[in-house]
C-alpha positions in Angstrom: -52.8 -26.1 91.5 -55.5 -23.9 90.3 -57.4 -22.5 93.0 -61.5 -22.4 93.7 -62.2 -19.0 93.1 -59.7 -19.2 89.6 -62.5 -22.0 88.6 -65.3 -20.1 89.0 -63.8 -17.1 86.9 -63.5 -19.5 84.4 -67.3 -20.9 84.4 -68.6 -17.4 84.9 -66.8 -16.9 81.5 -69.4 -18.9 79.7 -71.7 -15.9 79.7 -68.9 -13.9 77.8 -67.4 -16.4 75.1 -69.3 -19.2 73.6 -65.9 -21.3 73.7 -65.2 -20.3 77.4 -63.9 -23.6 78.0 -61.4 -24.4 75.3 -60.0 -20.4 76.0 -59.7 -21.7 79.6 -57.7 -24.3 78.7 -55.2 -22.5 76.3 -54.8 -19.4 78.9 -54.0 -22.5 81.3 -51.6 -24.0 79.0 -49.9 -20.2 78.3 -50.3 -19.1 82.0 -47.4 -22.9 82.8 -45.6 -22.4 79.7 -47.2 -25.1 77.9 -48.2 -22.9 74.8 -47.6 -19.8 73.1 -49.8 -16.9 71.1 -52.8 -15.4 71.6 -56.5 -17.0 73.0 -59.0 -17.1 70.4 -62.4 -16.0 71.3 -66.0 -16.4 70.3 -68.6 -13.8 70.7 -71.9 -13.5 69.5 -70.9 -14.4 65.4 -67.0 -13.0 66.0 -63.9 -14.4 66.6 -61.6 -12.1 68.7 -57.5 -12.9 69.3 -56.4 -11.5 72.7 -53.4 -11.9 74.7 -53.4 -13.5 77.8 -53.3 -10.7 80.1 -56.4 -9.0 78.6 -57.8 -12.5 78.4 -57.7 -12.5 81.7 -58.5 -9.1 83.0 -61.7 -9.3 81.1 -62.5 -13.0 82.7 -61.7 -11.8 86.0 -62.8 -8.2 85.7 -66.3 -10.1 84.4 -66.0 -12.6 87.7 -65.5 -9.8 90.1 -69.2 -7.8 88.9 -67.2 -4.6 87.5 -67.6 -6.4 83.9 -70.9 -7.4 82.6 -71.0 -7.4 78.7 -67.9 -8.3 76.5 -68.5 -7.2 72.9 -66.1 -8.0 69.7 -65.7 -5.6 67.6 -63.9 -4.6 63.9 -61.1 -3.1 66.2 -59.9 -6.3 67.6 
């Protein structure tokens, strides 16, 4: 069961990735086992690959107010 506040990390995500939902879905599908690799992001004109764990630490990290800007970059 995914919990509340795990939901609203995930919407507040919107203002960070322009495909915050469909990188949602495949942490969710990683996170029970249901897929493998990394999360392909979208920000600004980039695509970024990142692995789960720093897919979430930025989502949550962004949720919690200690994150406010998420920028891609040539250095993955």
């Amino acid at each position: 069961m995914i919990g509340l506040d795990k939901i609203r990390a995930l919407i507040s995500s919107r203002k960070l990735f322009k495909n915050w939902l469909s990188a949602g879905i495949k942490f969710y599908l990683i996170w029970r086992g249901l897929s493998k690799g990394a999360i392909m992001v979208k920000c600004g004109d980039r695509k970024c690959k990142m692995n789960p764990l720093t897919y979430a630490s930025i989502v949550l990290s962004h949720h919690n107010g200690w994150l406010r800007d998420f920028v891609c970059n040539d250095n993955g």
